[in-house]
C-alpha distance (Angstrom), angle and dihedral (degrees) to the residues before:
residue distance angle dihedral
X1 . . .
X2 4.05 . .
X3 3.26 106.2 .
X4 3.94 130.6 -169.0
X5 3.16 115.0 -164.4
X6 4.18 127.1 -176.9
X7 4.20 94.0 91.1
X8 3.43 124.0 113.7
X9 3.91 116.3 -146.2
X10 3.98 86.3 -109.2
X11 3.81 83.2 57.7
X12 3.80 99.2 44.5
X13 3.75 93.6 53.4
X14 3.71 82.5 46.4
X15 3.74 86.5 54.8
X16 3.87 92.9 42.3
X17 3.61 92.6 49.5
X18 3.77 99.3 58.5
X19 3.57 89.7 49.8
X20 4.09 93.0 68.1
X21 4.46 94.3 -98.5
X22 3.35 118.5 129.0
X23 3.94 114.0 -165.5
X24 3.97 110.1 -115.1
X25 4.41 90.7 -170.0
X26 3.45 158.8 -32.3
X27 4.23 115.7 -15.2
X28 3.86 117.3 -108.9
X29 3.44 113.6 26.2
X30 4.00 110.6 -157.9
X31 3.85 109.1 -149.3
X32 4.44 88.7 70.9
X33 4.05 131.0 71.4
X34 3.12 113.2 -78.6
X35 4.29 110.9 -98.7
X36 3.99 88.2 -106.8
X37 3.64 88.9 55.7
X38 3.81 88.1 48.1
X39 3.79 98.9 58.5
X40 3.59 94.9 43.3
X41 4.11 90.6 86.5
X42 4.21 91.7 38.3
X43 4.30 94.2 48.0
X44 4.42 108.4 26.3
X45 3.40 129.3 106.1
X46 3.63 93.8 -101.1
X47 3.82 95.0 48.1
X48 3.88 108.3 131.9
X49 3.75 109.9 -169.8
X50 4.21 131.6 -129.8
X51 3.16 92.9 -150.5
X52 4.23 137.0 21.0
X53 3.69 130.6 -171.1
X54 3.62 132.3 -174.6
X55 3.88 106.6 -118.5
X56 4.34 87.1 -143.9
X57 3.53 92.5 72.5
X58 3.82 115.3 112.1
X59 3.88 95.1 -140.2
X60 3.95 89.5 48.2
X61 4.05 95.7 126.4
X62 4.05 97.3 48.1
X63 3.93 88.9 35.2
X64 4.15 85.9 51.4
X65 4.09 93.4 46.1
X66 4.05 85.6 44.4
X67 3.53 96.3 52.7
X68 3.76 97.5 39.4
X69 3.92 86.7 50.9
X70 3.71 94.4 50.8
X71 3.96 95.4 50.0
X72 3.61 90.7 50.3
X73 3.78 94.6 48.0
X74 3.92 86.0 52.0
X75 3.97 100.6 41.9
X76 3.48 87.6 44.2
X77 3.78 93.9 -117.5
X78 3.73 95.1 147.1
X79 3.77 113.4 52.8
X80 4.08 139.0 -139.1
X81 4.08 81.4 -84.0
X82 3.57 97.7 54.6
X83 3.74 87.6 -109.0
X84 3.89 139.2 145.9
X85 3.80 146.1 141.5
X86 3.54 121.4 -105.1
X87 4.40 137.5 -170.9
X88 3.22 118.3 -172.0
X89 4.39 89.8 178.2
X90 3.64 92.0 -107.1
X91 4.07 88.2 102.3
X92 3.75 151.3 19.4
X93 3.74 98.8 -116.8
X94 3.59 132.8 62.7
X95 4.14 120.9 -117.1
X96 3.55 112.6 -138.3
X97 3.71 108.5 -150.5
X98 3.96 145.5 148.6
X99 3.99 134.1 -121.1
X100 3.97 106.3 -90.9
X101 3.95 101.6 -139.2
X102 3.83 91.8 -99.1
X103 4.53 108.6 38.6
X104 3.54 130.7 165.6
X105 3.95 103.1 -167.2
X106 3.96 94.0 162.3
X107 3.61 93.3 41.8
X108 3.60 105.5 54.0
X109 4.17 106.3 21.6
X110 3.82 95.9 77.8
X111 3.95 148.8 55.8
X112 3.64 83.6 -80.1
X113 4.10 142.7 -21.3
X114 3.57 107.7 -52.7
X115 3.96 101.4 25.2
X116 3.70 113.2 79.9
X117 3.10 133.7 166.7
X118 3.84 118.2 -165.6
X119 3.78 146.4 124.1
X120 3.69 124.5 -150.0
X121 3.78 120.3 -168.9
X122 4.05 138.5 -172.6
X123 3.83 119.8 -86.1
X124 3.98 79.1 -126.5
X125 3.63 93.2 46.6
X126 3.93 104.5 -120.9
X127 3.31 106.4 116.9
X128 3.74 154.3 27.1
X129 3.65 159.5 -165.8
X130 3.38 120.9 -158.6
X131 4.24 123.8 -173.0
X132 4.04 112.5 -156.0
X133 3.87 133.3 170.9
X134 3.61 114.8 -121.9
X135 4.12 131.3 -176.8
X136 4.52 92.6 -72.1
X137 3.66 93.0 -16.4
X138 3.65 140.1 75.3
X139 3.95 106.2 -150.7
X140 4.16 119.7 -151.6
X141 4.25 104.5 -157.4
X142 3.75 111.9 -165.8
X143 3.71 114.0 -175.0
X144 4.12 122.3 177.8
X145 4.07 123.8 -164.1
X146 3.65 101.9 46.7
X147 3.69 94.9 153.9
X148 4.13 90.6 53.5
X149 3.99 90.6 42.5
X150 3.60 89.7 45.1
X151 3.66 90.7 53.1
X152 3.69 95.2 42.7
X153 3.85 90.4 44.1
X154 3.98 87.8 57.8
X155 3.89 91.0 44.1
X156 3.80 94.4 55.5
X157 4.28 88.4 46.5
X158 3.45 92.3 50.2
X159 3.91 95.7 51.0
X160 4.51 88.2 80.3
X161 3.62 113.3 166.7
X162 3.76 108.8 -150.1
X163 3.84 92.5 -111.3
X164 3.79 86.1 54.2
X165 4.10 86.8 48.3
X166 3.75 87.2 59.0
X167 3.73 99.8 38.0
X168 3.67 83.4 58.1
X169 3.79 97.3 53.7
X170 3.88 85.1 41.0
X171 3.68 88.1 56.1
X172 3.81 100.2 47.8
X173 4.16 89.8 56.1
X174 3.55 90.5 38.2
X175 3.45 101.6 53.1
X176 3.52 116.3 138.7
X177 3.95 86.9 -129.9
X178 3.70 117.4 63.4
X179 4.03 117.7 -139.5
X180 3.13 118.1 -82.5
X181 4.56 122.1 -125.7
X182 3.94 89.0 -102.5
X183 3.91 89.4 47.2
X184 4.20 110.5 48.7
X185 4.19 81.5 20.2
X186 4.78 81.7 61.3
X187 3.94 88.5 42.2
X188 3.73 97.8 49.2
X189 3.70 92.6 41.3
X190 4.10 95.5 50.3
X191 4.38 100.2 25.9
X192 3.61 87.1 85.2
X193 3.35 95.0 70.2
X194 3.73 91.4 50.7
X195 4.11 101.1 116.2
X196 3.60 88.9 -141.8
X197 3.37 94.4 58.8
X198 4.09 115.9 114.2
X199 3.41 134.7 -138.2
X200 3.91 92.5 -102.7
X201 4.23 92.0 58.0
X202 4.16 90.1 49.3
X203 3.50 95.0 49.8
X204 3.63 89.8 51.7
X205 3.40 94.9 46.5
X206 3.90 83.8 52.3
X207 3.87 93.3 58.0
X208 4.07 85.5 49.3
X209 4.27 90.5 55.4
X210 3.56 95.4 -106.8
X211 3.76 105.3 137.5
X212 4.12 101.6 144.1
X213 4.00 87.8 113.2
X214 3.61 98.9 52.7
X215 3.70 99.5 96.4
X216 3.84 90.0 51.8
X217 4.02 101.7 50.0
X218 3.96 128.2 95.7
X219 3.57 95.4 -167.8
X220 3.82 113.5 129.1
X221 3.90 88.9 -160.8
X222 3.94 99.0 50.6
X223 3.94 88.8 42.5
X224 3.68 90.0 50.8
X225 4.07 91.4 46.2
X226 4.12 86.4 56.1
X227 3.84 97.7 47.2
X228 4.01 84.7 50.7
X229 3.47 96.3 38.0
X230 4.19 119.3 130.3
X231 3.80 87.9 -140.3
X232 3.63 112.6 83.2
X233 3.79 95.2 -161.7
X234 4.08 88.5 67.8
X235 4.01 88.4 43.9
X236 3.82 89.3 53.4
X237 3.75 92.9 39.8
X238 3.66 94.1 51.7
X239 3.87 87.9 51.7
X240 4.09 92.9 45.7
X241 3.99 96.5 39.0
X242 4.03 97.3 44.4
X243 3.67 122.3 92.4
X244 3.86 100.6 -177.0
X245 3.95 122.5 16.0
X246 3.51 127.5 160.5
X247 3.67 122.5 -91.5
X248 3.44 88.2 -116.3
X249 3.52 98.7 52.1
X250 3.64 91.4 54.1
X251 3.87 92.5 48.1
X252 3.62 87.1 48.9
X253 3.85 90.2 46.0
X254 3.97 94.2 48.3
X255 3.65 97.7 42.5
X256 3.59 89.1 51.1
X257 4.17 92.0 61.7
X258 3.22 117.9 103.0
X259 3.65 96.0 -170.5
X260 3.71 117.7 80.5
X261 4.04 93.5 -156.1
X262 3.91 85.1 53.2
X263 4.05 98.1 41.1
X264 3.67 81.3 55.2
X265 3.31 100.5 54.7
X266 3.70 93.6 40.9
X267 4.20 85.7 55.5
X268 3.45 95.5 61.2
X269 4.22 98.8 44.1
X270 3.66 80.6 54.4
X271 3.18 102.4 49.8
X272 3.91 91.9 52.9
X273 4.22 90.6 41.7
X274 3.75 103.6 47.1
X275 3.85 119.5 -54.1
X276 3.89 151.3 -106.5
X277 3.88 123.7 -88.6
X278 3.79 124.0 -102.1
X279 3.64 86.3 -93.6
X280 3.69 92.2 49.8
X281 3.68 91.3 48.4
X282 4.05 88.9 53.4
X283 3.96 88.1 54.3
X284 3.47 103.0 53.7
X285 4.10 88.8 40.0
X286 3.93 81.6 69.1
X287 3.67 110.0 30.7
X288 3.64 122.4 149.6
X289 4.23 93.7 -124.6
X290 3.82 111.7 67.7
X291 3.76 74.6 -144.2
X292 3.37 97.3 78.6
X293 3.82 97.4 30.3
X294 4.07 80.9 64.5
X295 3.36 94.1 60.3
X296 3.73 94.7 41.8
X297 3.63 86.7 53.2
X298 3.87 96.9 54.8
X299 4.07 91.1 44.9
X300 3.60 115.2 115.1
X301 3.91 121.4 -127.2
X302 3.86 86.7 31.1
X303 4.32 100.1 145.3
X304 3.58 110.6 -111.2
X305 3.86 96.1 -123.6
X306 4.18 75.6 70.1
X307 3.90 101.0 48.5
X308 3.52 90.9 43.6
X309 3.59 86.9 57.8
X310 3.78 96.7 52.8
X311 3.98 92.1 44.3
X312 4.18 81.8 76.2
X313 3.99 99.6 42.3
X314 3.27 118.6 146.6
X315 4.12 81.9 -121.7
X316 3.82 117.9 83.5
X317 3.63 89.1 -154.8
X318 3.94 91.7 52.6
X319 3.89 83.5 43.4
X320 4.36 86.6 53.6
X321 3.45 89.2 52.2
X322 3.47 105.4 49.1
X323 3.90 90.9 43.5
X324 3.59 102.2 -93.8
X325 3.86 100.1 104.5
X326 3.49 122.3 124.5
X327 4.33 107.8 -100.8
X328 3.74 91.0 -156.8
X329 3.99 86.8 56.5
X330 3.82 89.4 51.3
X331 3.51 87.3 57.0
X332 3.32 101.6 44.4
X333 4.15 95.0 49.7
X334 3.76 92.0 47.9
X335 3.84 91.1 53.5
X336 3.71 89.1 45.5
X337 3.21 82.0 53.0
X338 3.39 105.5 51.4
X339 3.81 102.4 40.6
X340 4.24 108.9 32.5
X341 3.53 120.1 82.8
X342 3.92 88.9 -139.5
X343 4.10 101.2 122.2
X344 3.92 75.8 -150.2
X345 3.40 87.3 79.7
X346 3.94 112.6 30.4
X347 3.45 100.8 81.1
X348 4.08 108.6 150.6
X349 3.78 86.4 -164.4
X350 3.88 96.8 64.1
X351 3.51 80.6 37.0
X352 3.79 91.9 65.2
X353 3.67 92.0 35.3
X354 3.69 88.0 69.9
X355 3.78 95.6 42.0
X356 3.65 83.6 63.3
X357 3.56 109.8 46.1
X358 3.48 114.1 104.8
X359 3.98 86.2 -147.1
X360 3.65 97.3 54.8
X361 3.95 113.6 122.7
X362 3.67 122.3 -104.5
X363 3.86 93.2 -119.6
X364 3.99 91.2 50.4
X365 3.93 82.2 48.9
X366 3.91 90.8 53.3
X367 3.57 87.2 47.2
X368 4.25 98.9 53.5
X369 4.24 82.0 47.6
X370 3.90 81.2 81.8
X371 3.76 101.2 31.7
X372 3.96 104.8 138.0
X373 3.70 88.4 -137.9
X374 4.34 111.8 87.6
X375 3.95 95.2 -152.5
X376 3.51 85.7 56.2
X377 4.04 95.8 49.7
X378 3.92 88.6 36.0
X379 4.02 84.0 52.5
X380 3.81 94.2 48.7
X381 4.22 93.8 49.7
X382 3.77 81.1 75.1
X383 4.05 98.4 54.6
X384 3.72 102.4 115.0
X385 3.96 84.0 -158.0
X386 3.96 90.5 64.8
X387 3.78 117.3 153.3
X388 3.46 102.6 -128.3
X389 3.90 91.9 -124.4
X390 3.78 94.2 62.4
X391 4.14 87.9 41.3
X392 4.05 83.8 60.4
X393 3.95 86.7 42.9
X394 3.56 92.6 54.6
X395 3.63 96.5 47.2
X396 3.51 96.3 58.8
X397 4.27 87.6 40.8
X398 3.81 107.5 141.9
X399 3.46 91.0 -128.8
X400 4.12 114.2 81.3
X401 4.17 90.6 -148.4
X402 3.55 83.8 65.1
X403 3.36 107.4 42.5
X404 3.92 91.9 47.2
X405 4.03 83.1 58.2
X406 3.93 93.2 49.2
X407 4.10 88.6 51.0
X408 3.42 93.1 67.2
X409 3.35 101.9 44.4
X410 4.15 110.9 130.0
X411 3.59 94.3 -121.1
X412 3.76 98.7 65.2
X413 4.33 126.2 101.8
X414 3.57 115.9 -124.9
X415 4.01 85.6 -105.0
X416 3.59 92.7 55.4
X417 3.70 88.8 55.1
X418 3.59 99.5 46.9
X419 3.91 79.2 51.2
X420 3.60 87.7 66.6
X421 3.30 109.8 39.4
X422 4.05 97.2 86.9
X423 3.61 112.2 81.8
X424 3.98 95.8 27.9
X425 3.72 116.3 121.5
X426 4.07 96.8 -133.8
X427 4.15 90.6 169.2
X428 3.77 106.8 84.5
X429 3.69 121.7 75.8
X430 4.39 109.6 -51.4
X431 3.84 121.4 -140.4
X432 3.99 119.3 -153.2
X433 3.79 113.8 -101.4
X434 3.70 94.4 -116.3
X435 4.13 96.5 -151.0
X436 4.04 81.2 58.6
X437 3.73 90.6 46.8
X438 3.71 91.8 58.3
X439 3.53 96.6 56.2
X440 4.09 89.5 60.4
X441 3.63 91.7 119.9
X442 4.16 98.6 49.5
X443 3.81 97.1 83.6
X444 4.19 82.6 -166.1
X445 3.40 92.1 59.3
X446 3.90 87.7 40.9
X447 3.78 94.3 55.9
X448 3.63 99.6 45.4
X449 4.12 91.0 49.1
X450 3.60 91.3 48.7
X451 4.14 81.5 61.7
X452 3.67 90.0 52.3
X453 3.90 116.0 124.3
X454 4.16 84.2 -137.0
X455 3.29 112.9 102.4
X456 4.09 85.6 -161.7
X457 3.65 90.9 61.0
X458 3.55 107.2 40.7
X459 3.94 78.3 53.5
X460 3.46 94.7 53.4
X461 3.90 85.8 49.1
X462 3.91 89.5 55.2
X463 4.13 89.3 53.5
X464 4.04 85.9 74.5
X465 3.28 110.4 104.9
X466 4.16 91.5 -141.6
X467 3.58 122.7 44.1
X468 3.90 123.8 179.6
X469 3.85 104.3 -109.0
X470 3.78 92.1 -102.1
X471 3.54 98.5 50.6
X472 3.87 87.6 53.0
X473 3.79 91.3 44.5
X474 3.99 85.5 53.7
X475 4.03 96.6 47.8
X476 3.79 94.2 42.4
X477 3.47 85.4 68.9
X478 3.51 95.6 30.7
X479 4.40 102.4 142.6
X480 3.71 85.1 -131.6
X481 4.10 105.7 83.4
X482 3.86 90.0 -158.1
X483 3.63 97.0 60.3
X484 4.07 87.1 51.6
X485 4.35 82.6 39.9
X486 4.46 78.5 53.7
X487 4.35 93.9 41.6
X488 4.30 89.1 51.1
X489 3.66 93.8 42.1
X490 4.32 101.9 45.7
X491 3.74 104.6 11.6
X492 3.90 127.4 88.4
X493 3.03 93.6 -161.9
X494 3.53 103.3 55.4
X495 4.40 113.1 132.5
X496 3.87 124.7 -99.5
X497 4.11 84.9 -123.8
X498 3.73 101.9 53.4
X499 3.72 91.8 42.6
X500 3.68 81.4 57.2
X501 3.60 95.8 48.0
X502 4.19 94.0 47.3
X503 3.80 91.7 50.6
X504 3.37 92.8 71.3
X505 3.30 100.2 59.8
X506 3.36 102.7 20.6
X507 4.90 128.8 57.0
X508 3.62 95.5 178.0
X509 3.32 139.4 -82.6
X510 4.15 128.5 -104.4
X511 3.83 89.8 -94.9
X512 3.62 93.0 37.2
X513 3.56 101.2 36.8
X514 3.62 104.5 162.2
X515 4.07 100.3 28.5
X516 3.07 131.5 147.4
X517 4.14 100.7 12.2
X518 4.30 78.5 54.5
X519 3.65 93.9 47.5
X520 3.63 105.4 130.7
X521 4.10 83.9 -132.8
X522 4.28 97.4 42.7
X523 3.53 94.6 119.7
X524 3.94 113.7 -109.8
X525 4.25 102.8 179.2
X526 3.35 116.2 80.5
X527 3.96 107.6 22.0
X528 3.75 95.4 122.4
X529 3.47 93.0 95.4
X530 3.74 92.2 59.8
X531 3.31 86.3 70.1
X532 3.80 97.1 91.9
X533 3.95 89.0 39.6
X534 3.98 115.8 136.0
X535 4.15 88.9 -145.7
X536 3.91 100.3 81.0
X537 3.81 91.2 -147.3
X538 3.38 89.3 58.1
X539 3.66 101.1 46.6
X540 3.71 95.7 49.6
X541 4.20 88.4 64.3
X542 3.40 93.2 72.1
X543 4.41 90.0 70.3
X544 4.11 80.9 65.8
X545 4.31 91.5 58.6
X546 3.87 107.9 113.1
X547 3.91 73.5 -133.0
X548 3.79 97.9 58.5
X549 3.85 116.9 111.4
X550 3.48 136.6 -152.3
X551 3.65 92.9 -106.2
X552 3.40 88.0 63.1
X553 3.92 91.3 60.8
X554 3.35 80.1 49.5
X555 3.15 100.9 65.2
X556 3.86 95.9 31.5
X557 3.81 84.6 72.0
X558 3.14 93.7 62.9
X559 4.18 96.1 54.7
X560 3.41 124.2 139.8
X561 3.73 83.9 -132.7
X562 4.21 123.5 86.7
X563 4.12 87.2 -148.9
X564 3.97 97.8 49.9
X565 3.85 98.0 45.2
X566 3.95 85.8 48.6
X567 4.13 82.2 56.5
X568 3.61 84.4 51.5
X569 3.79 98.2 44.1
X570 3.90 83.7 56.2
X571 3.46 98.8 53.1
X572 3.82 116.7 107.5
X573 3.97 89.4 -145.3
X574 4.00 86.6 64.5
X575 3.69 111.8 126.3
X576 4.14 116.7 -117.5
X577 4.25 81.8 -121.6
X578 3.76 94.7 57.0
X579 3.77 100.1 37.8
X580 4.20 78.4 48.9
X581 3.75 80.2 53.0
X582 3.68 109.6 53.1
X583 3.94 91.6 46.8
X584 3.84 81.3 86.8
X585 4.29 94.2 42.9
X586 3.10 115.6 133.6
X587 3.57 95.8 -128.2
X588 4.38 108.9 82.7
X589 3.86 92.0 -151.9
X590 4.10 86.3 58.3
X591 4.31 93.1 45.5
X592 3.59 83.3 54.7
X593 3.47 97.5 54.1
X594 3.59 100.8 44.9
X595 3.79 92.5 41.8
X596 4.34 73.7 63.7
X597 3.91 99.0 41.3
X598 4.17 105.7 109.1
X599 3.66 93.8 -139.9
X600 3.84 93.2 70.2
X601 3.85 104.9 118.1
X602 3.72 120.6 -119.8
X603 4.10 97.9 -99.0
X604 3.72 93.0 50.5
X605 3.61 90.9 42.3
X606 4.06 92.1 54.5
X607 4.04 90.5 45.5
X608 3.78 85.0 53.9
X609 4.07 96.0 50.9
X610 3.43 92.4 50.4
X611 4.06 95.2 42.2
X612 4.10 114.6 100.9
X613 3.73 96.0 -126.7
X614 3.95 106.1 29.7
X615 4.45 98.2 40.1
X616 3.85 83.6 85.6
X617 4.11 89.1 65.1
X618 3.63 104.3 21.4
X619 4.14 89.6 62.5
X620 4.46 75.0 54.1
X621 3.69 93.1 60.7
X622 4.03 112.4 109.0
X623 3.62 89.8 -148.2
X624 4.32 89.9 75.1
X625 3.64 108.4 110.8
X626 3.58 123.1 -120.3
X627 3.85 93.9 -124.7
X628 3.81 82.1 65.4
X629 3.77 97.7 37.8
X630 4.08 76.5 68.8
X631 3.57 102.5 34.3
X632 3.89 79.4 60.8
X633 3.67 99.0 49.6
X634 4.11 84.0 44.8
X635 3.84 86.2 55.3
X636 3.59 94.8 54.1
X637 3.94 94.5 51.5
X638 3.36 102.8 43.2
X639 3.95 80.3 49.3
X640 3.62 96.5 53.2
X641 4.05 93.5 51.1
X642 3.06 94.7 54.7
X643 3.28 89.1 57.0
X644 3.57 92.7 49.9
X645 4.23 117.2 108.9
């Protein structure tokens, strides 16, 4: 493919229009080869054309558009609707368009009349006709049976002798041309999250800065080589990345800072993510920085013999935070605060400090109801301690952040609720109500929240992992689909039929990834005779059937729809041909996949590593040997020395 690239799509259909095409629907369609696959037959080395003629020729632009016409009359390019596919390099995805009753293909799709350079495809994707510029000829290629070659093509790649396998790993390390920054700088960044990757490659990959996998791995040795590490950038990633580490890893990880600013911070992530020991606890209790000591004093879990302690530090800010600061202080800052021009004292983020401090007076709270700054008033809705002046205050705020906040505040009546719900924008991405989310384990509680008129906090509700069978009876019919979107993603006990029901609408989520089709409860017998069902979500359930064969992932692959063959190309029954196959689909999600799938052989497998779109994946796939898992990691510091002053 010659690609030249600078045009936007607005330009491109610009470009297509002048030449006589009219666009007949949507860009890219995903059951064809991709358009790099499509100009590999019209512009290789072993490209022999249909069609040659001499670029002197004074008739070369109408000979060009007759020619090109003809051929995809014959080869069936253009179909009973007038319509084909066309790239003209300027994009990823094919147009499909139609001949405008006066076109001048040859004319206008090219550095200038007379050198085009074009490929035009089927709508079913089985043939072509591509236009190229040669040295005193432009050459037309028409090629018929792609589907067949394609197949066949995949057949013979998939058919690897093992000397072949290692002649193929030879060849990528052996390559005459050395990997470029962007390439070995993709595969370092992306081969830790390669499951077959062992301790031994992450640790490296630590020492090179790479610490994007950390919040993913289970390895006690690799977590232990980060806490230790001499580079604070993979200590403080390990504590910002991790969602669960062991008490003593985050002991070991705070103790080990040297900065106080940084063994603060670290403090209060682990607080919220899992803990320190006893011993840690003790440490922190009687730091050196009043920094830290701050943050020790606001930890939850911290023994009271401790807290006590740190109510009579020296430090009036260790003092505040253990509950020993002075109220009439508090009040006295915030209306500073509030009213003097000093930016000294206007700082939004004490400001919202307050707002959330359980300990925070009622006057100060009364104060913050008419803070000019939103987070601050959207920060305060939440104060369980709120007067019920600045709760009215705040439900009437002007701004609809805040007023959400204030309607679900735990002191309201069902009928103030209801009250508030018209106005509120409930459509954007929902947060749990945390004073609902720590009353998961009172099924009272649970049952009369599920009744709530609040969407928010019969979501919330749905977040608990168990639910007393009539509370999950209730939500799984809840009228709100993202409460029954919360129940399939968080709760156990979540029913086989509304599982059903979310998945098709619904692939998971970033925190979810895998929910509802990995529900415990998502039904699995009896899914074969989706198979045959029109709705593609549906149809692709019948591949997770104890019953389901690899024939049928067979045959998935082949789909009409992008979203089943990407089922397919994650099947572990997929053949090596058809997961060779799909790395030319037309559909990006389904490249990716395959690029992933371990039964791609070795020669494929190097293509895809050193391919622009597909490296990210291929360097993914648990069938890379470890040699090369180092030769990689070689690559990228012999690279980086050289670049080195």
């Amino acid at each position: 493919m010659r690609p030249r690239r600078g045009r936007t799509r607005a330009e491109l259909v610009a470009l297509l229009g002048r030449a006589g095409l009219e666009t007949a629907g949507q860009w890219g369609p995903e059951n064809v080869l991709t358009p790099a696959a499509a100009w590999r037959p019209v512009a290789s080395y072993e490209t022999v054309p249909t069609v040659t003629v001499r670029d002197d020729r004074p008739d070369l632009v109408p000979a060009l558009n007759a020619q090109w016409h003809r051929l995809a009359r014959e080869h069936g390019v253009i179909d009973e609707k007038g319509e084909f596919l066309i790239h003209v390099g300027d994009d990823d995805a094919w147009a499909r368009v139609r001949l405008a009753p006066v076109w001048d293909l040859a004319g206008v799709l090219g550095d200038r009349p007379g050198q085009p350079e074009f490929v035009t495809l089927s709508v079913d994707g089985d043939a072509l006709v591509g236009v190229t510029c040669e040295e005193y000829e432009v050459w037309l290629v028409a090629v018929e049976g792609i589907r067949e070659r394609r197949e066949e093509e995949a057949r013979a790649a998939a058919r690897e002798s093992a000397e072949e396998r290692a002649a193929a790993w030879e060849g990528l390390r052996g390559a005459r041309l050395r990997p470029t920054r962007r390439l070995w700088g993709t595969w370092v960044d992306w081969l830790g999250f390669n499951d077959a990757a062992s301790d031994e490659v992450l640790i490296r990959l630590l020492d090179l800065g790479v610490e994007s996998f950390l919040h993913r791995t289970s390895s006690a040795a690799v977590l232990d080589a980060a806490v230790a590490h001499p580079d604070p950038r993979i200590r403080a990633a390990l504590a910002e990345r991790r969602r669960s580490t062991a008490p003593e890893q985050w002991t070991a990880l705070v103790l080990g800072e040297e900065s106080p600013a940084r063994r603060a911070l670290f403090v209060g992530i682990a607080a919220a993510r899992g803990g320190l020991t006893e011993a840690g606890h003790e440490r922190i209790a009687t730091d050196p920085s009043p920094l830290v000591r701050v943050e020790a004093a606001r930890t939850p879990g911290l023994p009271s013999h401790l807290l006590t302690a740190l109510a009579a530090d020296p430090d009036p800010s260790v003092r505040a935070a253990a509950g020993g600061g002075d109220t009439r202080q508090q009040t006295a800052a915030i209306d500073r605060a509030a009213h003097e021009e000093s930016a000294a004292h206007e700082d939004p983020h004490t400001r919202q400090t307050l707002a959330a401090d359980p300990h925070t007076h009622p006057d100060v709270l009364a104060l913050l109801a008419a803070d000019e700054n939103a987070d601050v008033r959207r920060t305060l809705a939440a104060h369980p301690s709120l007067p019920a002046d600045a709760l009215a205050a705040l439900l009437a705020d002007e701004n609809e952040p805040v007023r959400r906040a204030a309607s679900v505040h735990p002191a309201l009546s069902e009928e103030q609720r209801a009250a508030c719900l018209p106005g509120l924008d409930l459509d954007g991405m929902r947060h749990d109500v945390p004073w609902v989310r720590d009353l998961h384990g009172d099924p009272e509680a649970m049952r009369r929240l599920a009744a709530s008129c609040h969407p928010l906090l019969r979501g919330t509700v749905a977040r608990a992992r168990h639910l007393p069978p009539d509370v999950v009876e209730r939500l799984a019919r809840d009228e709100d689909r993202v409460v029954r979107l919360f129940l399939a993603e968080s709760c156990d006990d979540a029913p086989a039929d509304m599982l059903l029901e979310v998945w098709q609408w619904w692939n998971g989520s970033f925190s979810s990834p895998g929910r509802p089709r990995t529900h415990p409860n998502f039904p699995r017998a009896g899914l074969l005779p989706y198979a045959t069902d029109p709705h593609p979500r549906l149809r692709q359930l019948a591949l997770d059937d104890p019953e389901s064969t690899p024939e049928l992932v067979e045959r998935f692959s082949r789909d009409e729809d992008g979203e089943v063959r990407l089922r397919a190309a994650t099947d572990p029954r997929l053949s090596a041909a058809s997961a060779v196959r799909l790395l030319d689909d037309g559909s990006a999600p389904v490249r990716h996949a395959a690029a992933r799938h371990p039964a791609l052989p070795a020669r494929s497998l190097v293509r895809a590593l050193r391919d622009r779109e597909l490296m990210r994946d291929a360097v993914m796939n648990p069938a890379l040997p470890e040699p090369v898992m180092h030769w990689m990691i070689d690559t990228a510091v012999a690279g980086l020395e050289e670049q080195r002053p």
